[in-house]
Structure formats: C-alpha cells, structure tokens
VOLO-580423 format. One record per atom (N, C-alpha, C): x, y, z. Coordinates in Angstrom, 1 decimal, always signed. Example, Ala and Ser with C-alpha at 12.3 -4.5 7.8 and 13.67 -1.06 7.14 Angstrom:
% VOLO-580423
<node <+13.2, -5.7, +7.8>>
<node <+12.3, -4.5, +7.8>>
<node <+13.2, -3.3, +7.8>>
<node <+12.8, -2.2, +7.1>>
<node <+13.7, -1.1, +7.1>>
<node <+12.9, +0.0, +7.9>>
***
This chain:
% VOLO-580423
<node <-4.4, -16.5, -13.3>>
<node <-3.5, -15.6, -12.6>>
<node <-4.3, -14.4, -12.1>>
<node <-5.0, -13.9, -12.9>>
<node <-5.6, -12.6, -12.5>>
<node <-6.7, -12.8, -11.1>>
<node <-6.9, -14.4, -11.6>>
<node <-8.2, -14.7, -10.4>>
<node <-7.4, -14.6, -9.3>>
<node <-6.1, -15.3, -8.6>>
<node <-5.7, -15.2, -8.2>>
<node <-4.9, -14.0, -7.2>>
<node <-4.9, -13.0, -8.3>>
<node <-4.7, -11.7, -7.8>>
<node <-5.8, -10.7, -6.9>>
<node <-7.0, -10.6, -7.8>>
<node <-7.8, -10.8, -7.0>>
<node <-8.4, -11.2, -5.9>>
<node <-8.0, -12.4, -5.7>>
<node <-8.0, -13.0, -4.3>>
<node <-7.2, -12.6, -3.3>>
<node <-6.0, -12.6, -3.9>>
<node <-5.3, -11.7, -2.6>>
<node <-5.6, -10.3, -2.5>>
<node <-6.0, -9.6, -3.0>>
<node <-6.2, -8.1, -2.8>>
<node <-7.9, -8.2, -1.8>>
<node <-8.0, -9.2, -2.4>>
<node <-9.5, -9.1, -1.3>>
<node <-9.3, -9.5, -0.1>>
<node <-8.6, -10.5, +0.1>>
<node <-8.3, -10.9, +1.7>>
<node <-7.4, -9.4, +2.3>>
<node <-6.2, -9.3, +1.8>>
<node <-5.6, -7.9, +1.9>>
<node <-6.6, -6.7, +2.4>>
<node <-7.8, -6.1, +1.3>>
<node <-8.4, -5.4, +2.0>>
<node <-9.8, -5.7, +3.3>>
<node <-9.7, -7.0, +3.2>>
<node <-10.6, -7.6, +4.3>>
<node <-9.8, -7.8, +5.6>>
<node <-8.4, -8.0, +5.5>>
<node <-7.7, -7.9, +6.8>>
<node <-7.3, -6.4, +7.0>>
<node <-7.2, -5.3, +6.2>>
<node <-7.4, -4.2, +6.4>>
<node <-8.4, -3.6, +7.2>>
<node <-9.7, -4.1, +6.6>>
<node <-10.8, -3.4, +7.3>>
<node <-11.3, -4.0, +8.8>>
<node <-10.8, -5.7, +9.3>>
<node <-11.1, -6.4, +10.3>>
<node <-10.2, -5.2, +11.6>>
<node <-9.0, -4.5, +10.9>>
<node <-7.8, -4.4, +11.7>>
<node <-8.5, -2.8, +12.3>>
<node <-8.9, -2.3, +11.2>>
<node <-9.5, -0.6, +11.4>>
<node <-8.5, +0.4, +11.0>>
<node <-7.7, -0.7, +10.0>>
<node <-6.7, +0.5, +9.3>>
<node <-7.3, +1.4, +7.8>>
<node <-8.3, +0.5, +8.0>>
<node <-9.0, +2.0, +7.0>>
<node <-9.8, +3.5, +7.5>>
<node <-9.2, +3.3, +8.7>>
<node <-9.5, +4.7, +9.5>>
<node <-8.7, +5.4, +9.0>>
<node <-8.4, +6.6, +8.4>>
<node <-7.3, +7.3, +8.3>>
<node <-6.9, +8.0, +10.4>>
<node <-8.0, +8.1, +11.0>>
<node <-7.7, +8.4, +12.1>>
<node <-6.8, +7.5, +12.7>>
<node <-6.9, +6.2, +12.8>>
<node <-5.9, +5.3, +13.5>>
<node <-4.5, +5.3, +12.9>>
<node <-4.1, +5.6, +11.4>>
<node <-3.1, +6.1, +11.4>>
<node <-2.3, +7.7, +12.1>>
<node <-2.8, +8.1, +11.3>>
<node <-2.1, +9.7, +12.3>>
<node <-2.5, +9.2, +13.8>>
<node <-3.1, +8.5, +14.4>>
<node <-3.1, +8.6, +15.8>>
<node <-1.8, +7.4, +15.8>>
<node <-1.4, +6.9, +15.4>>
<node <+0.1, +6.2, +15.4>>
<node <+1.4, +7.1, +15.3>>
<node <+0.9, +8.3, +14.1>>
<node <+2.4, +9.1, +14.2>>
<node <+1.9, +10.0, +15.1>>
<node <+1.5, +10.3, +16.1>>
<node <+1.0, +11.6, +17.0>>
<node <+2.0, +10.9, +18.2>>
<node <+3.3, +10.8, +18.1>>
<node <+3.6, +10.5, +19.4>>
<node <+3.7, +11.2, +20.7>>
<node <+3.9, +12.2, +20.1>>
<node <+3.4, +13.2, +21.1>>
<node <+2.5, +13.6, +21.9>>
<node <+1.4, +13.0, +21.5>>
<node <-0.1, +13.1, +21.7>>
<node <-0.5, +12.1, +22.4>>
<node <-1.7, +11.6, +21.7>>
<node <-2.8, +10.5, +21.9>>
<node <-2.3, +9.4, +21.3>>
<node <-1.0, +8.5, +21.1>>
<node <-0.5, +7.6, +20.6>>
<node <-1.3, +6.4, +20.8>>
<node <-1.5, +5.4, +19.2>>
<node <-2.4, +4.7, +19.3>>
<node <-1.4, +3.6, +18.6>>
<node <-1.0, +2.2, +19.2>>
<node <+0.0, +1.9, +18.6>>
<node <-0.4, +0.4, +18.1>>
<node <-2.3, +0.7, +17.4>>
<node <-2.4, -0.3, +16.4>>
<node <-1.9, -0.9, +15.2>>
<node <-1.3, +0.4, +15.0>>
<node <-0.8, +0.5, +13.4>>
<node <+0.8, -1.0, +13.4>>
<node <+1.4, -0.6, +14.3>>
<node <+2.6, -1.0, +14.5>>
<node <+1.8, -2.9, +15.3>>
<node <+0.8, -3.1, +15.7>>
<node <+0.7, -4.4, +15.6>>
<node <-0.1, -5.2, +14.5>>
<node <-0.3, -4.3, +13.9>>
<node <-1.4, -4.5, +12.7>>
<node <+0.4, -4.9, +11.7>>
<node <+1.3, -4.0, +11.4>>
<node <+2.7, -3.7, +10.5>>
<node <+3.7, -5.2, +11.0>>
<node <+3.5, -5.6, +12.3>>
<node <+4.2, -6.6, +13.1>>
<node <+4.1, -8.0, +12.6>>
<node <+2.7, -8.1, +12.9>>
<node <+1.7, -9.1, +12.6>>
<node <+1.8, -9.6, +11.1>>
<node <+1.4, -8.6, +10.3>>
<node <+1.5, -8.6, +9.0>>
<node <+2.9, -9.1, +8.1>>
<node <+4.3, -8.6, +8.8>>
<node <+5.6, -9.0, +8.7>>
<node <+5.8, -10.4, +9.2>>
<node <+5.2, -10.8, +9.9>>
<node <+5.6, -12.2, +10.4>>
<node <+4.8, -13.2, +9.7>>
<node <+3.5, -12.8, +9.6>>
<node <+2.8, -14.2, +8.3>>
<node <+3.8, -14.1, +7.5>>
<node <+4.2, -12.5, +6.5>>
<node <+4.8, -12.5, +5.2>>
<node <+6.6, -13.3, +5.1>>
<node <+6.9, -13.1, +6.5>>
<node <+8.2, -13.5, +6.9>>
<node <+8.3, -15.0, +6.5>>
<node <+7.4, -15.7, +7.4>>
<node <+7.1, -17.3, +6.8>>
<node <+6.5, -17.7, +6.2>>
<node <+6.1, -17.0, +5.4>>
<node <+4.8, -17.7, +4.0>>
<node <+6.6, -17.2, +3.0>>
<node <+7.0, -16.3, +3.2>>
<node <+8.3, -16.3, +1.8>>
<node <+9.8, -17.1, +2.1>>
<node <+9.6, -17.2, +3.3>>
<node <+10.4, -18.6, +3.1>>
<node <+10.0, -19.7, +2.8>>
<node <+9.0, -20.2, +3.0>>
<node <+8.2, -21.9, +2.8>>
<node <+7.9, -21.5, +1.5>>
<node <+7.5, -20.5, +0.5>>
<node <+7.7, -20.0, -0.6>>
<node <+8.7, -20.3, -1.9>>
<node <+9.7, -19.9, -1.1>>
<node <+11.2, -19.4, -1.7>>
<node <+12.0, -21.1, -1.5>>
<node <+10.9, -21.9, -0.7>>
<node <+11.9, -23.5, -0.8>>
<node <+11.0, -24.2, -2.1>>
<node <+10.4, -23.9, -3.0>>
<node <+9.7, -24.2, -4.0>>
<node <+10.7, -24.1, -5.1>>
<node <+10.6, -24.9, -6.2>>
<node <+11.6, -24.7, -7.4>>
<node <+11.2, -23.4, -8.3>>
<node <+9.3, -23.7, -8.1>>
<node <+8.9, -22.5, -9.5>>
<node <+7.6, -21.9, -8.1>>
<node <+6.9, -20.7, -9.1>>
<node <+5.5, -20.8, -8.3>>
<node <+4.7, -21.6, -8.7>>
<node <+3.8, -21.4, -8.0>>
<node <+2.5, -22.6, -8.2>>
<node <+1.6, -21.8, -9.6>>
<node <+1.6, -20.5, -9.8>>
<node <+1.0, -19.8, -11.0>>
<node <+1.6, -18.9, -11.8>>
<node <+3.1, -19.4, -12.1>>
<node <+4.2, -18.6, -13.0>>
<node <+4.9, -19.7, -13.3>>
<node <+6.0, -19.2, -14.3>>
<node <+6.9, -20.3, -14.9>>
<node <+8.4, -19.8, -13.8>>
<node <+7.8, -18.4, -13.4>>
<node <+9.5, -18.1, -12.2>>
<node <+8.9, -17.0, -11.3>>
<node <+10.1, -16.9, -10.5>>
<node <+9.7, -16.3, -9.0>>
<node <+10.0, -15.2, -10.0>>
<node <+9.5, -14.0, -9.3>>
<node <+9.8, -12.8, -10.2>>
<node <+10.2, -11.7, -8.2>>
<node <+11.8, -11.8, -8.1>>
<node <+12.6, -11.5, -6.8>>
<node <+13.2, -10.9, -7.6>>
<node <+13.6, -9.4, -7.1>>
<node <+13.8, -7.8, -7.3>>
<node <+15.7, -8.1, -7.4>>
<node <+16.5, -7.7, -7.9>>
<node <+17.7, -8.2, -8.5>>
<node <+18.4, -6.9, -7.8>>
<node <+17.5, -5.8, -8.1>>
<node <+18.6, -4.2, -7.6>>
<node <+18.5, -4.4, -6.0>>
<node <+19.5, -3.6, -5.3>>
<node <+19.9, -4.2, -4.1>>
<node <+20.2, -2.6, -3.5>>
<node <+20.6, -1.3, -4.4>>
<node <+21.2, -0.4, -4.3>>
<node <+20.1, +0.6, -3.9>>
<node <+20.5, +1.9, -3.5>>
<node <+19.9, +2.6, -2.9>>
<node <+19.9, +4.5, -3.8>>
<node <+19.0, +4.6, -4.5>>
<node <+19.4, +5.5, -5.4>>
<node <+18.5, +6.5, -5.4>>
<node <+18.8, +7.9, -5.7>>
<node <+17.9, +9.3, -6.0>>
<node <+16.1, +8.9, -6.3>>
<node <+15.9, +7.9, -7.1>>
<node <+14.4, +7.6, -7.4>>
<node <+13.5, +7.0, -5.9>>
<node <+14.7, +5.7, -5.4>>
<node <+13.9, +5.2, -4.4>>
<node <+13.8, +6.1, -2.9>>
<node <+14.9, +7.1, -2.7>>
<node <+14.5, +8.0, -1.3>>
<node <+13.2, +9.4, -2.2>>
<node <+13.2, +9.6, -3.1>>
<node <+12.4, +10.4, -3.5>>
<node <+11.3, +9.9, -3.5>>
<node <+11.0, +8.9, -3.9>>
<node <+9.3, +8.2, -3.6>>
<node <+9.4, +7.5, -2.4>>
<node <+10.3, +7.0, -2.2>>
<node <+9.6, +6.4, -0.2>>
<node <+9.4, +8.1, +0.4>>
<node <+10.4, +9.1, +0.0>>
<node <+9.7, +10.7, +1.0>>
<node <+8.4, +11.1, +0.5>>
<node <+8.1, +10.5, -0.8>>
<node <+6.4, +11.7, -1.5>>
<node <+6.0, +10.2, -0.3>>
<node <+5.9, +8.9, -0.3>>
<node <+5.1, +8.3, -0.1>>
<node <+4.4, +8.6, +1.4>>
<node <+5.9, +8.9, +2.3>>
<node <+5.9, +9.1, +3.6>>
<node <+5.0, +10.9, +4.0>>
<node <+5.2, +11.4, +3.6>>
<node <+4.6, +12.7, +3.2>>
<node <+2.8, +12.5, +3.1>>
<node <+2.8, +12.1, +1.9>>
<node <+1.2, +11.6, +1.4>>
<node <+0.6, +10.6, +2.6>>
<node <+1.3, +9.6, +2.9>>
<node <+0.7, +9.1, +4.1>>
<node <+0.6, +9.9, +5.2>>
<node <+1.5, +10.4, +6.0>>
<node <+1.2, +11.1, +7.3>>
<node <+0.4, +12.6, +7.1>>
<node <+0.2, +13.3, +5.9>>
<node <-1.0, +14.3, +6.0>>
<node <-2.3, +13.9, +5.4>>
<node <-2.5, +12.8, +5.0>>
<node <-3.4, +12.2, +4.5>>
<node <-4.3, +10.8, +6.0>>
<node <-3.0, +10.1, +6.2>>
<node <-3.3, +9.1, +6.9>>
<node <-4.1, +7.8, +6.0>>
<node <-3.7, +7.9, +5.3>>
<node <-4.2, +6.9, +4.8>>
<node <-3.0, +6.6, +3.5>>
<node <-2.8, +5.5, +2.6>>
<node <-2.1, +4.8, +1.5>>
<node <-2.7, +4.0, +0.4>>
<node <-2.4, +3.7, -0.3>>
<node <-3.0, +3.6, -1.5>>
<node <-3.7, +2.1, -0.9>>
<node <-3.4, +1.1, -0.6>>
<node <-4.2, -0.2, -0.2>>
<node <-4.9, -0.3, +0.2>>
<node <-5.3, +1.3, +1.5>>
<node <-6.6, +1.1, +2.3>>
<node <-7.5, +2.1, +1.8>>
<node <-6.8, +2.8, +1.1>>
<node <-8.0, +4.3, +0.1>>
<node <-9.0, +3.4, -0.9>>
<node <-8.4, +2.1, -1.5>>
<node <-8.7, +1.2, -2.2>>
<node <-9.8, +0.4, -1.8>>
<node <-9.4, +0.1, -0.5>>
<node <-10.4, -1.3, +0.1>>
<node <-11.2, -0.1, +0.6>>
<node <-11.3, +1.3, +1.0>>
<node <-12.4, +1.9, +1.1>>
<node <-13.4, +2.2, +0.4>>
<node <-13.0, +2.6, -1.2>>
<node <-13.8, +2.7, -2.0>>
<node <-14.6, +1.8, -2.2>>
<node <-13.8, +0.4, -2.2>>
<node <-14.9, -1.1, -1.8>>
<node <-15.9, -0.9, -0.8>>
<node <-15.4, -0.1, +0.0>>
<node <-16.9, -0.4, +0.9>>
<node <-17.8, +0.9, +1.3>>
<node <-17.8, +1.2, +0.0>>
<node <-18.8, +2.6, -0.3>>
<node <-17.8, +4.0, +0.7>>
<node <-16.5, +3.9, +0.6>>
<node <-15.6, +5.1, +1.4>>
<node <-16.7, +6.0, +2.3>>
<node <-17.2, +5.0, +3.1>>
<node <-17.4, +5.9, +4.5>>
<node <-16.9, +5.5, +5.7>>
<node <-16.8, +6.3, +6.5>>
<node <-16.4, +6.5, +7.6>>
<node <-17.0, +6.1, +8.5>>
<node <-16.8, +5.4, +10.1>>
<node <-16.9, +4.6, +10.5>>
<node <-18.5, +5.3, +11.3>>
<node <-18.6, +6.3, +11.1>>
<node <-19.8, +7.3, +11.7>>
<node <-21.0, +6.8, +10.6>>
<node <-20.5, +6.3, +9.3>>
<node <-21.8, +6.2, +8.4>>
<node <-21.8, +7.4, +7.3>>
<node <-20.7, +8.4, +7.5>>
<node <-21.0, +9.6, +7.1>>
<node <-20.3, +9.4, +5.7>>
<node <-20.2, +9.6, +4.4>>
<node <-19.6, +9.8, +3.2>>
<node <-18.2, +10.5, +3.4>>
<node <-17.0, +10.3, +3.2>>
<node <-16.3, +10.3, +3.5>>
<node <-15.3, +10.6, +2.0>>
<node <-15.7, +12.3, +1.5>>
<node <-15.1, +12.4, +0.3>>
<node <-13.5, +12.5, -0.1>>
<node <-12.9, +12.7, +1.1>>
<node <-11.6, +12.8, +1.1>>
<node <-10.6, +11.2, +0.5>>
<node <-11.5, +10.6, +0.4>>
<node <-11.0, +9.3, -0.2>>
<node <-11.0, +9.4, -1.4>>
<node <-11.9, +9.5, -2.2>>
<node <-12.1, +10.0, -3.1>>
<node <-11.2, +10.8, -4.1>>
<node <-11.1, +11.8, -3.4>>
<node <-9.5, +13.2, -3.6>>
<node <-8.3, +12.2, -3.4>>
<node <-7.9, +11.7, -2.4>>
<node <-7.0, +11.0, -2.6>>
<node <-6.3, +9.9, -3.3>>
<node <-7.7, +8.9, -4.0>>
<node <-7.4, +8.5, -4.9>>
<node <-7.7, +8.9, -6.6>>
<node <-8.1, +9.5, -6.7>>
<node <-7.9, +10.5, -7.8>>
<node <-6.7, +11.2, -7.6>>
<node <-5.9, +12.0, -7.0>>
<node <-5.1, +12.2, -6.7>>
<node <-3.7, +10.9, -7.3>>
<node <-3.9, +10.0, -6.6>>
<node <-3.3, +8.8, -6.3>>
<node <-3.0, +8.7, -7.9>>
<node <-4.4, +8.2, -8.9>>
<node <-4.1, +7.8, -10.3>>
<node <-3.8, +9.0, -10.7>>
<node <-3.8, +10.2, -10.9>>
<node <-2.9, +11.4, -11.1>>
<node <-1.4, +11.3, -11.2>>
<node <-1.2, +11.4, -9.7>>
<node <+0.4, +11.1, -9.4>>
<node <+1.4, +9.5, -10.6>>
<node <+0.3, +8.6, -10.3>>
<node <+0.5, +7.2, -11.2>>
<node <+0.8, +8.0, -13.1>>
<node <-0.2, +8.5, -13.1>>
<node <-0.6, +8.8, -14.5>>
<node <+0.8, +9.9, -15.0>>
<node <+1.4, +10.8, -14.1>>
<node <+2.4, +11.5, -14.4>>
<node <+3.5, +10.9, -14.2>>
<node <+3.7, +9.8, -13.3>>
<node <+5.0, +9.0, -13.8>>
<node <+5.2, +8.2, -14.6>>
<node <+4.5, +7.5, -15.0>>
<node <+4.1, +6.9, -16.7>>
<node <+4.4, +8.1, -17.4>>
<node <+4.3, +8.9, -17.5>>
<node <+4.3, +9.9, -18.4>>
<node <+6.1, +10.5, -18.4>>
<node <+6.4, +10.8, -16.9>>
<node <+7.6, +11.1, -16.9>>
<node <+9.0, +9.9, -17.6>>
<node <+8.0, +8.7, -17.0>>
<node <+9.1, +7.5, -17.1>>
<node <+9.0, +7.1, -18.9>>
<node <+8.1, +7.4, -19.5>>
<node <+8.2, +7.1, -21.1>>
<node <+9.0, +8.5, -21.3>>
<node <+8.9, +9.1, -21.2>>
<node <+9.6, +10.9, -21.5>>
<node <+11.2, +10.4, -21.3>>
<node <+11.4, +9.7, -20.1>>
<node <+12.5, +9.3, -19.8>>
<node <+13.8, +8.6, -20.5>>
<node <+12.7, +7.6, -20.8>>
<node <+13.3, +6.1, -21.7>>
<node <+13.6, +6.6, -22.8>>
<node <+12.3, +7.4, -23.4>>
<node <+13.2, +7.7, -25.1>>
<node <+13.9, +8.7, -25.5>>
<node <+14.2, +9.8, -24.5>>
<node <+15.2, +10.3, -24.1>>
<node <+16.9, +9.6, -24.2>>
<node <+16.2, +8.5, -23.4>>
<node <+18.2, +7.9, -23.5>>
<node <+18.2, +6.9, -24.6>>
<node <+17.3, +6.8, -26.0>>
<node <+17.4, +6.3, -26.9>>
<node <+18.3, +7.0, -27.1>>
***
C-alpha cells in the first residue's frame, strides 16, 4: 500500500511540475484578475477534475479496492465552523503565498528552485511553516478529544 502511495504522489508531483504549477508565480498570476491574468491554473484544475471525474466512477463500479478491504468515501455531507475555517486559512495561505502544500512538496523534490536556477528559500518557510500549522492541530485536536472525555 505504501508503494502504491508513493506512486501516486510521484506522478501527482510530476504532473505538477510538466504543468508549471510549481511556479508560485503562475498561481497568483491566476488570481490577478485584474492584472496580467494567466488562466493556466484553471486548465491545469479542469483537466485534472475530468481524469479524477472518470477514473472515480469506473472506480466506484468495483465491489472493493484493488489494495484495501473497503473504499474508504467521506460519510459527513454537512457544512460546519471547522470546514469554512480551514478552506479560509487554506485560501489565505495559498493566494499570499501562491503556492499549496502538493506543489511546495514536489518542489522540495526538485531541489526548490526556481525556474531561473536560483534557490528559492521561500519554499522552504512555507513548508516548515506548513508542518507547524499540521503540528498545532494535532495538538489542538488531542487537546480537543480529551477534553470531551
């Protein structure tokens, strides 16, 4: 299973890097509508929804998966205080950053530089940053749980 994980995070950040979404500039030049609007992002996000669209239904006509004993499909449906608070840090963190945790990741794979050659430490800050923010919600979320023991 793990090999398998693996494998998709590699293709993931190898179709990242084919696309040039590990520019943090090609994102913010997507939210710059105002500006210099660059609207790879949104065919790179298109693209990417339509494999995922028909690979999870030809998926989802399977009894089990091919490397689990069950599909493991998200049961809550509801819309609550936790999930608009983290899609806003997320949305926040992405548009002054321009970048997200999948392509900060597949950068550090490819020595986080920039497409100039130059070292590019801000990747860096952001994912340290990234396992920070990770590391205090584990923290908050056990604080949490035995709390409502």
């Amino acid at each position: 299973m793990n090999f398998a994980s693996l494998a998709v995070g590699l293709v993931f950040g190898l179709g990242l890097a084919i696309s040039g979404m590990l520019n943090p500039a090609k994102v913010l030049g997507f939210l710059d509508i105002a500006g210099a609007w660059d609207p790879t992002l949104a065919v790179v996000m298109a693209a990417g929804l339509g494999v995922n669209a028909i690979a999870y239904r030809l998926t989802m006509r399977r009894a089990t998966p091919v490397l689990a004993a069950a599909f493991q499909v998200p049961a809550r449906r509801d819309i609550d205080a936790r999930l608009l608070l983290g899609s806003a840090l997320f949305g926040v963190g992405w548009g002054l950053a321009g970048i997200c945790p999948g392509p900060a990741l597949a950068s550090l794979g490819t020595g986080a530089w920039e497409g100039g050659g130059a070292f590019e430490p801000r990747i860096l800050v952001f994912v340290a940053a990234m396992l920070g923010g990770m590391g205090l919600f584990a923290l908050f979320e056990k604080s949490g749980s035995a709390a409502r023991r």
